[in-house]
Biopython code that builds the backbone (N, CA, C, O; Angstrom):
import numpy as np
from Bio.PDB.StructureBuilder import StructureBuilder

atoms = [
    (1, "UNK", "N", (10.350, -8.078, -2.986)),
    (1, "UNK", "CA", (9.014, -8.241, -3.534)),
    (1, "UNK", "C", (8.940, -7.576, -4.900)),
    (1, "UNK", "O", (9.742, -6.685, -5.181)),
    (2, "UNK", "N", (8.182, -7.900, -5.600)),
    (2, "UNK", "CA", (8.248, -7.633, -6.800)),
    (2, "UNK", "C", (6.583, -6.957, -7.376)),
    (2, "UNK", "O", (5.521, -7.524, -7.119)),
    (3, "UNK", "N", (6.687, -5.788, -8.097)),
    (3, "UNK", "CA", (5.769, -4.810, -8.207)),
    (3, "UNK", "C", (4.096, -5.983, -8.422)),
    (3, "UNK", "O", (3.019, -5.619, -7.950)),
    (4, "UNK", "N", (4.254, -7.244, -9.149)),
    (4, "UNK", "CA", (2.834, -7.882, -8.729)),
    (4, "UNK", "C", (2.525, -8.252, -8.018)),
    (4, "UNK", "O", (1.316, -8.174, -7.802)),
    (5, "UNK", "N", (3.702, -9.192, -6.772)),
    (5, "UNK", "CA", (3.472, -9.052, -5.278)),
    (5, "UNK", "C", (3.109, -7.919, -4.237)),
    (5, "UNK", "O", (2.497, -7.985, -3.170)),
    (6, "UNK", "N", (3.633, -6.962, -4.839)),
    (6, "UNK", "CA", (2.946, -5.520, -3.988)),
    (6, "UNK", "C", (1.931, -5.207, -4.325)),
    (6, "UNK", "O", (1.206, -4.686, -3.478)),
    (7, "UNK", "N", (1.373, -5.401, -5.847)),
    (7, "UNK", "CA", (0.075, -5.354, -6.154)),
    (7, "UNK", "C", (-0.898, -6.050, -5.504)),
    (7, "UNK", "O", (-1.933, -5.389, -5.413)),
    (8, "UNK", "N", (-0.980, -7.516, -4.846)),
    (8, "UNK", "CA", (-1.434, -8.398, -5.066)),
    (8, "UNK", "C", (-1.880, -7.971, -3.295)),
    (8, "UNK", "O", (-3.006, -7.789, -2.832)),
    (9, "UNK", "N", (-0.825, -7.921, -2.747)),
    (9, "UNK", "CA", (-1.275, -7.177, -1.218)),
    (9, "UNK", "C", (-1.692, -6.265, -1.128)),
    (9, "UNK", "O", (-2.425, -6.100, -0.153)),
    (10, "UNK", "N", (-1.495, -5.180, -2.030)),
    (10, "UNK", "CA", (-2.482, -4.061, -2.010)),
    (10, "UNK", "C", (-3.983, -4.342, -2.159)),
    (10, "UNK", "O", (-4.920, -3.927, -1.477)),
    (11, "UNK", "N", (-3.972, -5.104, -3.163)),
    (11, "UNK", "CA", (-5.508, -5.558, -3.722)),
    (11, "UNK", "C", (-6.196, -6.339, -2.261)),
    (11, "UNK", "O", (-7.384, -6.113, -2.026)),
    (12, "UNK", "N", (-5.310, -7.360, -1.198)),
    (12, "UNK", "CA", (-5.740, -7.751, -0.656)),
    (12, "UNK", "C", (-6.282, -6.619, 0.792)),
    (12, "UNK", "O", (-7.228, -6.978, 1.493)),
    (13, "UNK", "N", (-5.667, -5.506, 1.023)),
    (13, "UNK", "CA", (-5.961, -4.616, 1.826)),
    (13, "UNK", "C", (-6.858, -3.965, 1.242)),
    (13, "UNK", "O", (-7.140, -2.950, 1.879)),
    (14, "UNK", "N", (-7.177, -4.033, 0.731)),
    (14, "UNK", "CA", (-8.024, -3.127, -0.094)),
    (14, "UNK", "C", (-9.488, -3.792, -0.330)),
    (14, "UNK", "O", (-10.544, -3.160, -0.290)),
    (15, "UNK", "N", (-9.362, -5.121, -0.571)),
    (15, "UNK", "CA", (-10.464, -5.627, -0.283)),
    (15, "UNK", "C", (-11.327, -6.029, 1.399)),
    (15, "UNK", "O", (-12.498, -6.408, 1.418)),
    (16, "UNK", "N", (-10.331, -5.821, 2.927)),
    (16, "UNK", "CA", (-10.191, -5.758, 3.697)),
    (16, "UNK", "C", (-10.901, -4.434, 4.089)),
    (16, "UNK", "O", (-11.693, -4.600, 5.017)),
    (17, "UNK", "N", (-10.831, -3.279, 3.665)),
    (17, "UNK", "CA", (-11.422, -2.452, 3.960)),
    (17, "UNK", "C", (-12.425, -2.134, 3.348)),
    (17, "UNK", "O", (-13.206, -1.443, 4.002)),
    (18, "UNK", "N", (-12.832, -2.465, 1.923)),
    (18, "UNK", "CA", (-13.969, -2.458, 1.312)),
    (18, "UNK", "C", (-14.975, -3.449, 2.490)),
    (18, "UNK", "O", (-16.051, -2.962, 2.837)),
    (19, "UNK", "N", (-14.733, -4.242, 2.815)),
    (19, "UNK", "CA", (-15.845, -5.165, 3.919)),
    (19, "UNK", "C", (-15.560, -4.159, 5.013)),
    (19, "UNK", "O", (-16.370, -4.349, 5.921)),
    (20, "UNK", "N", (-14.673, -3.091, 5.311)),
    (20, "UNK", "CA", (-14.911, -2.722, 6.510)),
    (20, "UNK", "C", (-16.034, -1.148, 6.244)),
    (20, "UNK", "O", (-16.849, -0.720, 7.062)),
    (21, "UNK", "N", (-15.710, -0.542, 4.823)),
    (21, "UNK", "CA", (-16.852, 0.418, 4.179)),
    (21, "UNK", "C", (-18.646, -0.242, 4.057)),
    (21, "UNK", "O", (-19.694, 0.396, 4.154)),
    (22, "UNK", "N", (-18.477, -1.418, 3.865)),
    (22, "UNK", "CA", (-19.897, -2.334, 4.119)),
    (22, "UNK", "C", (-20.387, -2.070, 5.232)),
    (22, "UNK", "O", (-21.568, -1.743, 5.347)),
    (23, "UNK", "N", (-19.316, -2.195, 6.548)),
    (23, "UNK", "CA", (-19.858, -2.184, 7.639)),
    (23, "UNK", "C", (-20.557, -0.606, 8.035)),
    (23, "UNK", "O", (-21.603, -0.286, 8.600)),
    (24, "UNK", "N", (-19.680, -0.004, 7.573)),
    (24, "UNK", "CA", (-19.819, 1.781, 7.599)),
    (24, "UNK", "C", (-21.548, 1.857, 7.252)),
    (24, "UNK", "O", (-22.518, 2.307, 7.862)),
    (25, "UNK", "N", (-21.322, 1.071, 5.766)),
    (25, "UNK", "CA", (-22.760, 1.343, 5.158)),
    (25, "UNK", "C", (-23.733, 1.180, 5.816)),
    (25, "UNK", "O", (-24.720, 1.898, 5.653)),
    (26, "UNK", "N", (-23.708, 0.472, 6.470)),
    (26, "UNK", "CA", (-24.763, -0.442, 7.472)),
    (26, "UNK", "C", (-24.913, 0.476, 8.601)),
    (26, "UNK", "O", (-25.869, 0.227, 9.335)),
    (27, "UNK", "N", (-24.059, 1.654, 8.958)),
    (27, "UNK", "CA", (-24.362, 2.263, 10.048)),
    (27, "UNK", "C", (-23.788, 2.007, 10.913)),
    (27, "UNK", "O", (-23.708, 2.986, 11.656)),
    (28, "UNK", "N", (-23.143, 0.916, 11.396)),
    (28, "UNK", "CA", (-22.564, 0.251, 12.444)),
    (28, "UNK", "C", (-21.464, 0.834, 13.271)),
    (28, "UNK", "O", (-21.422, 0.996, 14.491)),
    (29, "UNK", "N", (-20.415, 1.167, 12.174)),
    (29, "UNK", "CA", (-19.523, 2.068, 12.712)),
    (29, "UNK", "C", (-19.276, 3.615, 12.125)),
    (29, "UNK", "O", (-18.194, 3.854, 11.589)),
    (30, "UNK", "N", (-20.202, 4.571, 12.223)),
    (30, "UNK", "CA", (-19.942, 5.835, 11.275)),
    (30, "UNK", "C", (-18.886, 6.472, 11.949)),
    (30, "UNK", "O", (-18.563, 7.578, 11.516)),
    (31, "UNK", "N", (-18.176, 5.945, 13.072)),
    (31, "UNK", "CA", (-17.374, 7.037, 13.400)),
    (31, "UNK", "C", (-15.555, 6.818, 12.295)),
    (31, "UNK", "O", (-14.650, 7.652, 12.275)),
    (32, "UNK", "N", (-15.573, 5.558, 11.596)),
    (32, "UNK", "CA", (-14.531, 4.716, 11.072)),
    (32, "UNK", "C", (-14.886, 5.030, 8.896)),
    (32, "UNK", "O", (-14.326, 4.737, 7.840)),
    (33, "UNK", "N", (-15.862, 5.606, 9.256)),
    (33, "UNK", "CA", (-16.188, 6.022, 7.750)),
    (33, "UNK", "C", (-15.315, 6.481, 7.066)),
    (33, "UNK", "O", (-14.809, 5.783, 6.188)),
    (34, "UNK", "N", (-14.709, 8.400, 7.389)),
    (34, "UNK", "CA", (-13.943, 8.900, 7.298)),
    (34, "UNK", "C", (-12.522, 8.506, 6.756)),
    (34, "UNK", "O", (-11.859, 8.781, 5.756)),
    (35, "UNK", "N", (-12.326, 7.558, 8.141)),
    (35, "UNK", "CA", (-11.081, 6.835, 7.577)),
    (35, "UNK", "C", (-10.448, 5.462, 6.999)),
    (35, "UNK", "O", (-9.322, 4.968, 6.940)),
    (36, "UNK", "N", (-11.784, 5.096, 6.596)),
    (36, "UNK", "CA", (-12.042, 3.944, 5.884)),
    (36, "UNK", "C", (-11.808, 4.313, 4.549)),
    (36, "UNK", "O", (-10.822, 3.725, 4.106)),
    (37, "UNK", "N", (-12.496, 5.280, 3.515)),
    (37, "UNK", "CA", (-12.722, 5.917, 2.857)),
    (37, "UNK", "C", (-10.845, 6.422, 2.132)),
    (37, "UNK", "O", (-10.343, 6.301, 1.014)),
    (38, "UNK", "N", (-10.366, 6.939, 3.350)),
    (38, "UNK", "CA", (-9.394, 8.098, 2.955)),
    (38, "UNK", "C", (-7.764, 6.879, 3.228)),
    (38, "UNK", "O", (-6.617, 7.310, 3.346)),
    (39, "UNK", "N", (-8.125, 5.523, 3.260)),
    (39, "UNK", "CA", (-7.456, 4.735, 3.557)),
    (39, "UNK", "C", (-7.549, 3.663, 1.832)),
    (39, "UNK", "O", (-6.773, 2.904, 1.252)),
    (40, "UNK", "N", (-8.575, 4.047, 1.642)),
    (40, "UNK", "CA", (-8.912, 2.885, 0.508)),
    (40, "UNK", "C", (-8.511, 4.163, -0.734)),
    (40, "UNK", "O", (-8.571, 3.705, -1.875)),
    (41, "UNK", "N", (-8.256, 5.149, -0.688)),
    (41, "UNK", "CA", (-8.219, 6.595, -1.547)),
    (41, "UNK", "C", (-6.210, 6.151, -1.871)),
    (41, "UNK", "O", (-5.572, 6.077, -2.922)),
    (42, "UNK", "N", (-5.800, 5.953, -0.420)),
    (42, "UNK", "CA", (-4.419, 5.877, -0.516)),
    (42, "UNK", "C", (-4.374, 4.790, -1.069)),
    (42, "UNK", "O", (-4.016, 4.985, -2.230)),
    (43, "UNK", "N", (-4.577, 3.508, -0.836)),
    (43, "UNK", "CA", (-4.508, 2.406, -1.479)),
    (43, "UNK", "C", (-4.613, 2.660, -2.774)),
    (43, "UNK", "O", (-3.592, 2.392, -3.408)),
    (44, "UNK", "N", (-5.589, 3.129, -3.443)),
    (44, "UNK", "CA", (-5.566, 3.535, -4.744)),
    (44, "UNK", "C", (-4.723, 4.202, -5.061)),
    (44, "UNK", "O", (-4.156, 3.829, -6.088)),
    (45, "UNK", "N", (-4.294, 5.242, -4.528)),
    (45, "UNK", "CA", (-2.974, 5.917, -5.661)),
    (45, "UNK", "C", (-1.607, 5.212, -5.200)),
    (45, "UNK", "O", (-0.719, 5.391, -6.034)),
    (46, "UNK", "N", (-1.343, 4.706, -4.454)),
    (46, "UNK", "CA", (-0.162, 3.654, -4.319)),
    (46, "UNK", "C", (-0.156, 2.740, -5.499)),
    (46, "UNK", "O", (0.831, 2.642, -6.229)),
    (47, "UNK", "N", (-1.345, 2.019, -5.700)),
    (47, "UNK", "CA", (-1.424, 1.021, -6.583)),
    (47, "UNK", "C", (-1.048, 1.724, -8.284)),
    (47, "UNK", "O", (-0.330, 1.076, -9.047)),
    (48, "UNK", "N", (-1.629, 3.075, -8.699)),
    (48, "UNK", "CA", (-1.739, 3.601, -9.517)),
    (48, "UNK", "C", (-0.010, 3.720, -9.748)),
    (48, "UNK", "O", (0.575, 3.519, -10.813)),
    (49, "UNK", "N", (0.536, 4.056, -8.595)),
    (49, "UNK", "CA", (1.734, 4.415, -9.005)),
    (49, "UNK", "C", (2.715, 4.134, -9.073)),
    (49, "UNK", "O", (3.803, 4.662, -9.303)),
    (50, "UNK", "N", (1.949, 2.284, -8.642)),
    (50, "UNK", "CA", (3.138, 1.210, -8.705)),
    (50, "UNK", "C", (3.092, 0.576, -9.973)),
    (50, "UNK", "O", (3.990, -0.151, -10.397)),
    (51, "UNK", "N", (1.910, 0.886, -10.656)),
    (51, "UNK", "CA", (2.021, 0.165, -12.120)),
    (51, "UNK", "C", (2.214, 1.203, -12.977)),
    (51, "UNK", "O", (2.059, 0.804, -14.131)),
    (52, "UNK", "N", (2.528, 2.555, -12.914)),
    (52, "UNK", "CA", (3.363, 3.903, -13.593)),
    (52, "UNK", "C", (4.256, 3.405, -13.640)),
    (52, "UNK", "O", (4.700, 3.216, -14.772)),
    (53, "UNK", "N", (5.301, 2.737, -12.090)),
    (53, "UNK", "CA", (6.639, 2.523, -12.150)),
    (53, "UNK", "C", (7.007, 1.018, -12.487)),
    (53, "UNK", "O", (8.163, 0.637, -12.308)),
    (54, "UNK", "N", (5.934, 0.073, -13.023)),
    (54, "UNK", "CA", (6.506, -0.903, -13.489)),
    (54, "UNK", "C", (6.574, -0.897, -15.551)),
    (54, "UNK", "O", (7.204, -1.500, -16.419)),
    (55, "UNK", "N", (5.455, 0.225, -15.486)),
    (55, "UNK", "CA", (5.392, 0.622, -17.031)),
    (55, "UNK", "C", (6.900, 1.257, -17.627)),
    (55, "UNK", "O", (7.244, 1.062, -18.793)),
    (56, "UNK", "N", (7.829, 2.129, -16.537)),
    (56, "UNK", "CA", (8.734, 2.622, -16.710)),
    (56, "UNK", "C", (9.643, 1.903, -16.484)),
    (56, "UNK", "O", (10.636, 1.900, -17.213)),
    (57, "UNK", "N", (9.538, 1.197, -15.523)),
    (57, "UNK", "CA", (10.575, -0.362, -15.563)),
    (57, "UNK", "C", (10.794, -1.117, -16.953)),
    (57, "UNK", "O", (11.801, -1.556, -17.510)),
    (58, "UNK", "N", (10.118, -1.103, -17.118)),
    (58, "UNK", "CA", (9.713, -2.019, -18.763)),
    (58, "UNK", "C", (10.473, -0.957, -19.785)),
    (58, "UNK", "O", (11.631, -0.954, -20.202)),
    (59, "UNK", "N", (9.616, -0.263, -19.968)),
    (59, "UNK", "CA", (10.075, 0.647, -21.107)),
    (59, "UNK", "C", (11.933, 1.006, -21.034)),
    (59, "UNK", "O", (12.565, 1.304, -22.047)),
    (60, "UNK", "N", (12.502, 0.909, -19.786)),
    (60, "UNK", "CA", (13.459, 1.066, -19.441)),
    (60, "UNK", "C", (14.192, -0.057, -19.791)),
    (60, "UNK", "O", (15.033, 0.140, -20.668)),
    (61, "UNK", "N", (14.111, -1.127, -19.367)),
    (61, "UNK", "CA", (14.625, -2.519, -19.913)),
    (61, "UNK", "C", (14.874, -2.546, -21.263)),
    (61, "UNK", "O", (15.984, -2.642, -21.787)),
    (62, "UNK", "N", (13.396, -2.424, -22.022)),
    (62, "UNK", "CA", (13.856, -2.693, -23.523)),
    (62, "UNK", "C", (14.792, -1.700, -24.050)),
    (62, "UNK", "O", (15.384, -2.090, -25.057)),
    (63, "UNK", "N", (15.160, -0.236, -23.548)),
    (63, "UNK", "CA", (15.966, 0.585, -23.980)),
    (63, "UNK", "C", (17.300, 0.145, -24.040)),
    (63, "UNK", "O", (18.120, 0.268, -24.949)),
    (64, "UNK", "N", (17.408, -0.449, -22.801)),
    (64, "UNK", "CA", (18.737, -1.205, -22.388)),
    (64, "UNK", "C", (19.200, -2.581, -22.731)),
    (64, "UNK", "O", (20.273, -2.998, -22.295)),
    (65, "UNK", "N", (18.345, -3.378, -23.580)),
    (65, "UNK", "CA", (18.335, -4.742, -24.054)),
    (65, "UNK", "C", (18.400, -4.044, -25.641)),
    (65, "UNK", "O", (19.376, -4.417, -26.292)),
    (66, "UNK", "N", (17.545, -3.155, -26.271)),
    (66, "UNK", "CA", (17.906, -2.516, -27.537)),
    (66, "UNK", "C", (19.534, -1.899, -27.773)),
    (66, "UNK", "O", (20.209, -2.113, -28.779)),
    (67, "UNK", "N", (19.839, -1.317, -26.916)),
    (67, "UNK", "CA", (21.368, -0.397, -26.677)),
    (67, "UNK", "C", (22.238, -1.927, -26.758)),
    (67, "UNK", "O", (22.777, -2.302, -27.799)),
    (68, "UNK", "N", (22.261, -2.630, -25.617)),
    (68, "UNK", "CA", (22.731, -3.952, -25.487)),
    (68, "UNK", "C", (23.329, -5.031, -27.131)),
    (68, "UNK", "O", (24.404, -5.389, -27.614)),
    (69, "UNK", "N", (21.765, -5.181, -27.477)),
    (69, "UNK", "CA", (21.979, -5.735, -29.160)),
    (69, "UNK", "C", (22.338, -4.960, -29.846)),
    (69, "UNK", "O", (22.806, -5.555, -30.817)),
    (70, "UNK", "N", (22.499, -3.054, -30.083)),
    (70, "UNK", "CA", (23.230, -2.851, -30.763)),
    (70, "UNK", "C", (24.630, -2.705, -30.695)),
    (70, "UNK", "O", (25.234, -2.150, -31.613)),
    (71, "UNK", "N", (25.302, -3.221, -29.537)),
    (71, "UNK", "CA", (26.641, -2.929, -29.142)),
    (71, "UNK", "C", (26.924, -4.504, -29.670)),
    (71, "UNK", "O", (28.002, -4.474, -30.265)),
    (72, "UNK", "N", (26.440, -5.695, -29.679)),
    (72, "UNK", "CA", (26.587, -6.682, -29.914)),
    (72, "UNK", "C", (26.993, -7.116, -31.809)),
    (72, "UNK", "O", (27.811, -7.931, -32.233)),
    (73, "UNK", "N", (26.158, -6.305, -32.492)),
    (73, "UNK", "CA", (26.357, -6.590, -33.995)),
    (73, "UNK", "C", (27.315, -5.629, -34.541)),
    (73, "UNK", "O", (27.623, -5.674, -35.731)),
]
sb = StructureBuilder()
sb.init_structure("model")
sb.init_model(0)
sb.init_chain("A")
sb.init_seg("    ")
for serial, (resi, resn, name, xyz) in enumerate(atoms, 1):
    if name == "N":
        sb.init_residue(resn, " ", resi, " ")
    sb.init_atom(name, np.array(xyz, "f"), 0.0, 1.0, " ", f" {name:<3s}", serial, name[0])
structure = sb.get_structure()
């Protein structure tokens, strides 16, 4: 899988539990609040720190495609 496919499921769990924080809101289930909350918290820094490591992916590539063309001329 590839870091926008992991994104893309994250985003989709994430929107999965945002409808399940709706329900929270509503009162319905306060005992699922807690960890509704501290579930959508992780989701967020996963996501945060999968696009850190695709920024460093990148930046890493061109180092190695720059090094690359200068071994070439």
């Amino acid at each position: 899988m590839t870091p926008l496919d992991i994104m893309l499921v994250c985003g989709a769990i994430l929107g999965t539990f945002g409808g399940g924080a709706g329900l929270v809101s509503l009162g319905r289930h306060r005992g699922l609040s807690d960890r509704v909350q501290t579930l959508e918290d992780d989701i967020k820094h996963s996501l945060r720190d999968l696009k850190q490591d695709g920024e460093r992916t990148r930046e890493l590539l061109h180092v190695i495609v720059r090094g690359h063309m200068a071994d070439k001329s």
